[in-house]
N, C-alpha and C positions, 0 to 999 in steps of 0.2 A: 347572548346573555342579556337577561334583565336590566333596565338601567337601573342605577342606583338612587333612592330617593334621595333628595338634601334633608339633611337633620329638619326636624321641627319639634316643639312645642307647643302643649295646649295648655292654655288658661282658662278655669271656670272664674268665670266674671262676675260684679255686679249685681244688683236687680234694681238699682235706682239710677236716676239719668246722672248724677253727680258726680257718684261713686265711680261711673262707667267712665267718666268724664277724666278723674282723677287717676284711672288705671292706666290712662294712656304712659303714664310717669313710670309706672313699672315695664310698660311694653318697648320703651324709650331705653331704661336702664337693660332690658336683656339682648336688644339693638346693638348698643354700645357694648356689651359685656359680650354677646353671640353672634355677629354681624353678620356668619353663614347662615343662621337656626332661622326657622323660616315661623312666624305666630301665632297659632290661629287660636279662635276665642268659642268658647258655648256660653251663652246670654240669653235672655227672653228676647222673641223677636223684635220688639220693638226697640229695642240698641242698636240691630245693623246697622241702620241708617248714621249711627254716632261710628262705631264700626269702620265703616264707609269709608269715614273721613282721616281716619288714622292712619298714614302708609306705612308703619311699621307692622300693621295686619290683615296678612297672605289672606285670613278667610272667616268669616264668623257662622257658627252654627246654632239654630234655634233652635233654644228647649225650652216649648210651652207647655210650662206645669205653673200652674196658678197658688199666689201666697199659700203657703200650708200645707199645699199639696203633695204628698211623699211622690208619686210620679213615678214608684219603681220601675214599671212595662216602659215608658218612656226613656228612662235613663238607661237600662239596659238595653234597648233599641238605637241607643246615640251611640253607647259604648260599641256596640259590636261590630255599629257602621264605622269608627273610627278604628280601627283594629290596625286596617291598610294602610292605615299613616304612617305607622311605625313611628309614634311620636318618643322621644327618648327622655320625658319628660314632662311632669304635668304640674301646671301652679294652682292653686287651690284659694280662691283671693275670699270667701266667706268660711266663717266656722264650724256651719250647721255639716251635720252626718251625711245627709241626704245628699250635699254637695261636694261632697267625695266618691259618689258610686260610679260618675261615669268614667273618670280614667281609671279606677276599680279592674270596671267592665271593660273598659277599652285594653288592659292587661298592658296599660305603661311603664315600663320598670321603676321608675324613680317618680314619685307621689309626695308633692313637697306644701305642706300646707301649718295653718298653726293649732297645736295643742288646743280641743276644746270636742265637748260631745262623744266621747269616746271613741275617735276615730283611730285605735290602733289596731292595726292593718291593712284599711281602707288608705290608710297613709304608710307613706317607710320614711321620707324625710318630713321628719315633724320639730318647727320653732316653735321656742319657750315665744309665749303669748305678754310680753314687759309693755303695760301701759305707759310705764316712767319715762322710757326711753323711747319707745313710739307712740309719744303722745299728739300724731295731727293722722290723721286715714291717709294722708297719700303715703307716709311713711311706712305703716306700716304695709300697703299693700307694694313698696318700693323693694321691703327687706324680702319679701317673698323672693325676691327674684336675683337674689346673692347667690355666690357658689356654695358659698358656709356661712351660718347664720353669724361668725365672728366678725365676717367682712365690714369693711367700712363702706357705706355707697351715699349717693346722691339723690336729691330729691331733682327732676325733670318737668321743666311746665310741659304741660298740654297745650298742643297747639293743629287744630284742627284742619283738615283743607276745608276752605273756602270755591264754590262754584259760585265764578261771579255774574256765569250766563242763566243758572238759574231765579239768582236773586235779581237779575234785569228780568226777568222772563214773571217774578213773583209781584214784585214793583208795578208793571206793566197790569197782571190781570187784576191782582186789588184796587188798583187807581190810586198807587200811592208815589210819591216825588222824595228826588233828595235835592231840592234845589233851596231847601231849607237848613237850618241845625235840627239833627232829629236825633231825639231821645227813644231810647226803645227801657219802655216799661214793664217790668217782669213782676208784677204783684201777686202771682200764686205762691201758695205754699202748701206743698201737699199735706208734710207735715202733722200742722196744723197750727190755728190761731196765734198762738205762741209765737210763732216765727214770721207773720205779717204784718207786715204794716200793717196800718188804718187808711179805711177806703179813704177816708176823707183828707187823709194828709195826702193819698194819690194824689185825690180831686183838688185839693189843693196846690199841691205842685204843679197839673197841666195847664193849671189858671194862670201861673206865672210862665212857667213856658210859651202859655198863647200869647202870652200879652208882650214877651221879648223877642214878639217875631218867631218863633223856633216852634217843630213840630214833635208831638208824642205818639210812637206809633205800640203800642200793650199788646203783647203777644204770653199764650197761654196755651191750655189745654180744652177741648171744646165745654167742660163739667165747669170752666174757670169761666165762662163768656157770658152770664148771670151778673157774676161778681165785677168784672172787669166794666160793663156795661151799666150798674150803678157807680162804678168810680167818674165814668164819661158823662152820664146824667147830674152828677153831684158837680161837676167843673162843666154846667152848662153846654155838654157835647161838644167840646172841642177836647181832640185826641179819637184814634182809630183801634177801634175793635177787631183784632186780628186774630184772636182765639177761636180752635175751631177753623178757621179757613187757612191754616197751614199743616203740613207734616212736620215733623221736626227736622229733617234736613231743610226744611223750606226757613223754620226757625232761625237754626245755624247760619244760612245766607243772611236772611235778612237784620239778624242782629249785627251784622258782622259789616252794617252798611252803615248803621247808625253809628255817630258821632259820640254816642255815652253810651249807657245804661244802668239802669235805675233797679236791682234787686234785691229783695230780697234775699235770707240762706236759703239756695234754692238748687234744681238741679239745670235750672237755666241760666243763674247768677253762673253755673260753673260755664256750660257752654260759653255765657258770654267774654268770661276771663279767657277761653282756650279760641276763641274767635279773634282774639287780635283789638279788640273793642276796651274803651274804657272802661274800667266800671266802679260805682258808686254803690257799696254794699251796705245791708241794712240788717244788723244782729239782734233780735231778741233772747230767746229761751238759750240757744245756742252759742255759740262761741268760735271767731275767728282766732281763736287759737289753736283751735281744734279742725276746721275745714275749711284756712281762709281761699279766697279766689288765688286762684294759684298764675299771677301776673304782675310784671311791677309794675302798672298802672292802674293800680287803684285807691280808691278811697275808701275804708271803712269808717261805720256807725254801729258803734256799740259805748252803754253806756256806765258797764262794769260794776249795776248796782250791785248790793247786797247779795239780792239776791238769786244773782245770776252768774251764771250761765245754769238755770236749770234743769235743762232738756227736757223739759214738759210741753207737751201737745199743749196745754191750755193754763194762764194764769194758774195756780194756786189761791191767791190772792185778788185775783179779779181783776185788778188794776192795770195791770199789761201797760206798767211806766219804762218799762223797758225798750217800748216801742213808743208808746205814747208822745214821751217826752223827747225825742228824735222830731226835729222841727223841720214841717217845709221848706221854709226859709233856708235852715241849715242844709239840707239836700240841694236846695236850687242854687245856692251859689258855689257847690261842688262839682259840678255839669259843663263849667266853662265856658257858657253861651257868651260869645262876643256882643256887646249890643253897637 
């Protein structure tokens, strides 16, 4: 006779590095809820690597279909390679339509996702969509993964594995040292303006960090190594240009060596919270109330004007005092550096 599978579930995941970050909290709570059900995930390729580092999931599957893209042929081709799983259940962590077709297709019996886009029948267990009551994203993408949408559950920090031989192995080929205090600097934001810093209060900050003995190591995405390399220019080239010459698991290690970090609402700030790493968070447009670093060791900077948290790409007003007025000074003595 055939052996029998073990139970498993799929979750359609994410498509931002944050979001993916803060799913871990649900894959944590169905762990604990399903300790046989084995987890596996469909995400844009470029999350395995986040993926990776979660052991509460058995296996992650890429579906490369680009923003906007409906992807039918694609998602019908994931679905029908999933069939053999015999998964007894599928969590559905976005709202859009299109992100329901592969447990659809994959013919999952139980389809568990929230009320939105017309998803009846693509779905069979469908949650009322209550902003009141899940008002922060780990929460809600946590409730997904109750038996009944009545239940009561937890919220679960993310807490990534760490590879400490790669991050000697990344150390080693950059030419970079921890024989220092070293700050790891996260000034992207995909976003947009609204949610970054100013290059110049970077450039200001690694001015004080060079001058307390301690090192800045800025790590990004290769489109971010422009921006990050006028922050280094502006603070006189002291601090290291790491954008572009890592992957993001190479990211994960190395922030995760550094003594602080310095970000941004980002989906690196999130890594860095789920890396075990201090961190020193910096709110514009956005709001730590809504997606704080999910770690009790941090510091937040937000400064609760008027007129924020207004989840805009870009000032309204121009002024960006939201950010502005978030002082170097104030950051640098959040950091801890012993002199």
């Amino acid at each position: 006779m055939p052996q029998a599978q073990s139970p498993a579930i799929l979750v359609i995941g994410p498509s931002w590095v944050g979001d993916m970050v803060m799913a871990q909290s649900l894959f944590k709570l169905l762990k604990d809820r399903l300790p046989d059900h084995a987890i596996d995930v469909v995400a844009p390729g470029w999350s395995m690597p986040v993926l990776d580092r979660m052991p509460e999931v058995r296996k992650g599957y890429a579906l490369e279909v680009t923003h906007g893209e409906a992807g039918l042929g694609k998602r019908y081709r994931l679905g029908k390679q999933l069939r053999s799983n015999q998964y007894s259940q599928a969590i559905v962590i976005p709202r859009s339509l299109k992100s329901a077709l592969v447990p659809f297709f994959a013919k999952i019996p139980r389809r568990t996702g929230f009320r939105g886009e017309m998803r009846f029948g693509l779905l069979n267990d469908i949650r009322p969509f209550d902003k009141t009551m899940l008002d922060q994203t780990v929460k809600r993408f946590s409730y997904l993964g109750l038996e009944r949408a009545s239940d009561e559950y937890r919220v679960y920090q993310p807490a990534l594995n760490i590879d400490s031989k790669n991050a000697q192995k990344c150390i080693s080929k950059l030419g970079l040292s921890t024989d220092k205090f070293t700050v790891a600097l996260l000034p992207g934001a995909e976003y947009g303006p609204a949610k970054q810093w100013p290059s110049k209060h970077f450039s200001e900050l690694i001015g004080r960090i060079d001058q307390a003995d301690a090192q800045a190591w800025l790590l990004g995405s290769e489109k971010e190594g422009a921006f990050v390399q006028q922050i280094i220019d502006q603070a006189g080239g002291a601090g290291s240009n790491l954008c572009g010459k890592t992957q993001l698991a190479d990211a994960i290690d190395l922030i995760a060596q550094a003594d602080v970090a310095v970000a941004n609402d980002s989906g690196l700030m999130h890594v860095a919270a789920a890396s075990g790493t201090k961190v020193v968070a910096i709110y514009g447009s956005s709001s730590p109330l809504f997606t704080p670093p999910l770690t009790d060791d941090a510091v937040i900077n937000w400064l609760e004007l008027d007129c924020s948290p207004c989840f805009q790409r870009q000032c309204k007003f121009g002024h960006y005092n939201c950010l502005n007025n978030i002082s170097p000074e104030t950051v640098f003595q959040q950091l801890g550096i012993k002199k």
